[in-house]
C-alpha positions as CSV (number, residue, x, y, z in Angstrom):
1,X,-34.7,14.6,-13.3
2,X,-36.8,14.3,-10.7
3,X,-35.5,16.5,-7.6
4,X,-35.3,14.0,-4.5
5,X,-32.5,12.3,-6.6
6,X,-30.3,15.5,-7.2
7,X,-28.4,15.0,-3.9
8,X,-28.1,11.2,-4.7
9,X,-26.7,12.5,-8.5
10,X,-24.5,15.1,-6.7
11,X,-22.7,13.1,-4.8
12,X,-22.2,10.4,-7.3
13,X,-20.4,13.1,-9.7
14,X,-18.0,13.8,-6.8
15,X,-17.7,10.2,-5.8
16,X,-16.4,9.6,-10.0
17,X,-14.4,12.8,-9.8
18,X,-12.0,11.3,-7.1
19,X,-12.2,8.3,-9.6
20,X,-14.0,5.5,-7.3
21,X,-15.6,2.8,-9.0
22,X,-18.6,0.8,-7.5
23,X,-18.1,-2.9,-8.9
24,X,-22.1,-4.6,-9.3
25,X,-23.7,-7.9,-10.2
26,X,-26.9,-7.4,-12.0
27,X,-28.3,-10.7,-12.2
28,X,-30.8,-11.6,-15.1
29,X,-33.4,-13.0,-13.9
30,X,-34.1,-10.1,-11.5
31,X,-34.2,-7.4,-14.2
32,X,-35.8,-9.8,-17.3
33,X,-39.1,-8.7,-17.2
34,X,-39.2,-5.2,-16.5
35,X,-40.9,-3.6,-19.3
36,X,-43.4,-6.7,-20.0
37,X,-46.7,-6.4,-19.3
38,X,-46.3,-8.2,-15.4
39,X,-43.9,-5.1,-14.8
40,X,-44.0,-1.8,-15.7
41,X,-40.8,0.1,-16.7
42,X,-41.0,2.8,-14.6
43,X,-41.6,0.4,-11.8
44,X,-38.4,-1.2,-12.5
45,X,-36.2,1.5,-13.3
46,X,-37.1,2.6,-9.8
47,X,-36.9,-0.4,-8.1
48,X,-33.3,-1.0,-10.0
49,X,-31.9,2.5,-9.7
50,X,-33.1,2.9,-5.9
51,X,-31.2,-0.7,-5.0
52,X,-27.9,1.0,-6.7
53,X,-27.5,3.9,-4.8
54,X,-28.5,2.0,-1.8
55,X,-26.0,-0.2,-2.3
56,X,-23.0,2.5,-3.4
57,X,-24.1,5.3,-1.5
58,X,-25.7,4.2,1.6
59,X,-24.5,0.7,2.6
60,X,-26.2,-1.0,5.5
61,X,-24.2,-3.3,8.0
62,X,-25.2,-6.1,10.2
63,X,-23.5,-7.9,13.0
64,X,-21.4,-10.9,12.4
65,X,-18.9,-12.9,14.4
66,X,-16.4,-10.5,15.4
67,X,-18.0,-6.6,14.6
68,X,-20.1,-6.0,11.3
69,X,-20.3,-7.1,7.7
70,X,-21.4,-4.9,4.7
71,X,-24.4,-6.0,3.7
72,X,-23.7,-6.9,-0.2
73,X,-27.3,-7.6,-1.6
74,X,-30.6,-5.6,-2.5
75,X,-33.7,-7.2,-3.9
76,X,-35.7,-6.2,-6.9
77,X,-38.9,-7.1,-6.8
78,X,-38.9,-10.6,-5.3
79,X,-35.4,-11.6,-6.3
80,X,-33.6,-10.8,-2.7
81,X,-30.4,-10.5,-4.5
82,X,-31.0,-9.0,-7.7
83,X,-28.2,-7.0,-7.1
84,X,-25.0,-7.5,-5.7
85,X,-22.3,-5.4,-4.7
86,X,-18.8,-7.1,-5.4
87,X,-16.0,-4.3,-4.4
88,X,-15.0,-0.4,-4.5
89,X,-11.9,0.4,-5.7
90,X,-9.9,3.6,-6.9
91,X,-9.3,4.1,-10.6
92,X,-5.4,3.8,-9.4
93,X,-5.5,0.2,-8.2
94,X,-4.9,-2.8,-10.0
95,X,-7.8,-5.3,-8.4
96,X,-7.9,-9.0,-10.1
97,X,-11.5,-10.5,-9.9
98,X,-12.8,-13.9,-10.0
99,X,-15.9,-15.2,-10.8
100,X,-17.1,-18.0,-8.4
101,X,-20.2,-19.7,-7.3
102,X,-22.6,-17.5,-8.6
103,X,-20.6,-14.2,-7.1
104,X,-17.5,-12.2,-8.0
105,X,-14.8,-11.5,-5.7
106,X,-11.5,-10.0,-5.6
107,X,-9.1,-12.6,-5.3
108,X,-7.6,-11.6,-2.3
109,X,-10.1,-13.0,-0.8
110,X,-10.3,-15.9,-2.1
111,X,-9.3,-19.2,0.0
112,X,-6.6,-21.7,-1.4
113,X,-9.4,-24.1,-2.6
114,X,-11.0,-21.3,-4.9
115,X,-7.4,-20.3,-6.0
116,X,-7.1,-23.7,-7.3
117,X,-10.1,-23.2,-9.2
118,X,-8.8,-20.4,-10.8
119,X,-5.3,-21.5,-11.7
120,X,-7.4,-24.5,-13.2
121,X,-9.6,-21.9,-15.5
122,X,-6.8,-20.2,-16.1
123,X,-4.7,-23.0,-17.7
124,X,-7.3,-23.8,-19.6
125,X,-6.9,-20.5,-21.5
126,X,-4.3,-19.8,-24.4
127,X,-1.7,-17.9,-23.8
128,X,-1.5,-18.7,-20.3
129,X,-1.3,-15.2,-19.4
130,X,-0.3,-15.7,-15.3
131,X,1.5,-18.5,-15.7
132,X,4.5,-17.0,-13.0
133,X,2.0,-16.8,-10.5
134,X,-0.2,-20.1,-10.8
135,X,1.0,-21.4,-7.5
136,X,-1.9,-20.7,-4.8
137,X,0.3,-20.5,-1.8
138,X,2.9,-17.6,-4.4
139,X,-0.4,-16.1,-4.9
140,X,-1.5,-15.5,-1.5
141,X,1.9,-14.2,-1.0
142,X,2.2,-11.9,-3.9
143,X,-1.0,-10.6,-3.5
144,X,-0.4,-7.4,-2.1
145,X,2.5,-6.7,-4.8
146,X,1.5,-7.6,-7.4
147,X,-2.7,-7.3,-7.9
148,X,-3.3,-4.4,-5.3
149,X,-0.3,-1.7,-5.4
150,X,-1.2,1.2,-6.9
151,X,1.7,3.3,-7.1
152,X,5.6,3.6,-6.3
153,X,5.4,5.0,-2.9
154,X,7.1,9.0,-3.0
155,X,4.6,10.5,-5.7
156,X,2.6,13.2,-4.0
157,X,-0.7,12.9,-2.6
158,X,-3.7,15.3,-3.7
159,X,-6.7,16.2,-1.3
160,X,-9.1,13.6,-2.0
161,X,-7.1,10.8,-2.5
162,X,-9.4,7.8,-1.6
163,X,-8.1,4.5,-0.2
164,X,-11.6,2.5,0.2
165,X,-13.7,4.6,1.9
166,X,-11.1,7.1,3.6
167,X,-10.3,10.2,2.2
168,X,-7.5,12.3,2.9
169,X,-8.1,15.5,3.6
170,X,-4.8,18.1,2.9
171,X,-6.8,21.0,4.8
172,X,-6.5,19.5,8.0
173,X,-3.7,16.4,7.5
174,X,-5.8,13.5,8.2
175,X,-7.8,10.6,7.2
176,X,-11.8,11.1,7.2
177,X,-14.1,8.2,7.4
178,X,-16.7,9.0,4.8
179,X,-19.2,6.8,6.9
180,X,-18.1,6.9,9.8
181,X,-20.2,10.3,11.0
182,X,-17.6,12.9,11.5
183,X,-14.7,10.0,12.6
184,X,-11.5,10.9,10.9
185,X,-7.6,9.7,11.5
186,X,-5.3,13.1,12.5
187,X,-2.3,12.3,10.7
188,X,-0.5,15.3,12.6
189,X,-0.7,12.9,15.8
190,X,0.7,10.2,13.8
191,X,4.6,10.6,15.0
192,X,6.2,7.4,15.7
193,X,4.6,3.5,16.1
194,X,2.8,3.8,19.6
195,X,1.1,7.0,18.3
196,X,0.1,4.8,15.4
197,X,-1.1,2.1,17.5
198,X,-3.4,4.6,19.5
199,X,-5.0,6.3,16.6
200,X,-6.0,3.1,14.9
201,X,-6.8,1.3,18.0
202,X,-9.4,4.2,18.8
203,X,-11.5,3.3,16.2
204,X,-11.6,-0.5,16.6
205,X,-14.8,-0.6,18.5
206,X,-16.9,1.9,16.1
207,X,-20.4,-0.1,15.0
208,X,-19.4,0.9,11.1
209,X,-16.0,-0.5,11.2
210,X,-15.6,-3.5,9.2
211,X,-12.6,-5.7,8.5
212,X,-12.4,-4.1,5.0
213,X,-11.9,-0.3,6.1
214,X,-9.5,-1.8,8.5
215,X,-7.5,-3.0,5.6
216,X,-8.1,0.1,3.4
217,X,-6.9,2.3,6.8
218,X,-4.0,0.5,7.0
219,X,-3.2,0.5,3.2
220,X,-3.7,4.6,3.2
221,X,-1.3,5.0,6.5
222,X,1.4,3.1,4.5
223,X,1.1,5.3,1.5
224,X,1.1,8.1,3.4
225,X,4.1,7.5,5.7
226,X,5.9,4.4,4.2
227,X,5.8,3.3,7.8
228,X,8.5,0.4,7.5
229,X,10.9,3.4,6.0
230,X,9.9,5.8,8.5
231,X,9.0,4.8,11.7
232,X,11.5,1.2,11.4
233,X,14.6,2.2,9.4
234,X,16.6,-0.8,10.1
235,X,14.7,-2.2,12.3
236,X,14.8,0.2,14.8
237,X,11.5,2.6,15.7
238,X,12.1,6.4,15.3
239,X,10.3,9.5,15.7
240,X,9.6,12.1,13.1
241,X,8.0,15.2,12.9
242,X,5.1,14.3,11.1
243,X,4.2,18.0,10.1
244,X,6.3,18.9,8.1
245,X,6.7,15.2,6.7
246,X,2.8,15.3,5.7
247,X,3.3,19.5,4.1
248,X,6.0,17.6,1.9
249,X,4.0,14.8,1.5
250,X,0.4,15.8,0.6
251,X,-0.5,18.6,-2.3
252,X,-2.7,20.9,-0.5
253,X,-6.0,21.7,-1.7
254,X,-6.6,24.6,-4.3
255,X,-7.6,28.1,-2.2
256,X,-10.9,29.3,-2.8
257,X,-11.3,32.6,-3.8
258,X,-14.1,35.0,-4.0
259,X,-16.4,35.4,-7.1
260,X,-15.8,38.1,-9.3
């Protein structure tokens, strides 16, 4: 292996250990002639492997209306979008995928018109596996019940539990943006629904915060508390002593001991 890559390989053992998957589109006519004589193969396994980790490992963002955007496409050779990067998700989530206009997306992002298109495809098919939920407008709002929870809220959480790209951390109780240089959520502070507010809302303004690890942030602060539950039993906000809430909570890590 050549050494420059062993970082790059490092990381991506402890990135599958936590059981994140990296969802691609490799698209045919990018990758169909490495190994002929116009390309050689080492050229192309380069050029191929080099546009992956790019695109897992070390994402690059660009401004749109409203903050940034993930940029989702790396070229090989002169196909700008060769490959495509369609989702992460956690080998706990149930994510439903469609495949649309030449790109694959998670449904729940998908507007009413492409919905249509899908309850159309699907009908088509025999058995009619989703036949409860064909209606769009049930769709959009089943979506986050039925395709993207993970888990019956209560189980226990284990240190590097990943929602997107946050990972909790059980050493110190909070929430660390893996790309976020250092940023990280202190779910100690995290006591009642104006504390909430103010941790979130401190972050809303960073360059590398995109709509997506909004939703993700969100996703992991309701695992972690069950914030309707907690913080608006019956409607009414409360405070609790998020401490010992979180020690009861979150499975800390294993100690570390010395060698032998």
């Amino acid at each position: 292996m050549v050494p420059q890559f062993l970082p790059h390989y490092q990381e991506l053992l402890e990135r599958e250990s936590l059981g994140n998957i990296n969802i691609l589109i490799v698209r045919d006519d990018a990758i169909r002639d490495i190994g002929s004589a116009n390309q050689e193969t080492s050229k192309g396994q380069k050029e191929v492997g080099a546009a992956v980790l790019n695109l897992c490992l070390h994402p690059e963002f660009e401004p749109v209306a409203g903050g940034h955007a993930r940029v989702k496409d790396a070229s090989i050779f002169n196909h700008s979008n060769g490959i495509s990067w369609a989702d992460e998700v956690h080998s706990s989530t149930v994510r439903v995928f469609a495949w649309l206009g030449n790109c694959l997306r998670p449904i729940s992002e998908l507007p009413k018109e492409s919905l249509d298109i899908v309850k159309e495809a699907v009908d088509q098919q025999d058995p009619p596996a989703l036949s409860e939920y064909y209606d769009p407008a049930a769709v959009l709002d089943k979506l986050d019940d039925i395709f993207e929870k993970s888990e019956e809220f209560g189980s226990p959480l284990s240190d590097g539990h990943r929602w997107g790209r946050w990972i909790l951390r059980a050493g110190n109780l909070s929430l660390e943006a893996e790309h976020g240089g250092g940023h990280y959520v202190d779910l100690e502070k995290i006591k009642d629904s104006a504390s909430l507010l103010r941790e979130v809302l401190k972050l809303q303004n960073k360059c590398w915060m995109t709509p997506r690890d909004f939703k993700y942030l969100f996703s992991a602060l309701d695992e972690v508390f069950d914030l309707q539950n907690e913080f608006f039993p019956e409607g009414e906000s409360r405070t609790i002593d998020s401490r010992t809430y979180l020690l009861n909570r979150i499975i800390p890590p294993p100690a570390v001991t010395g060698e032998e």
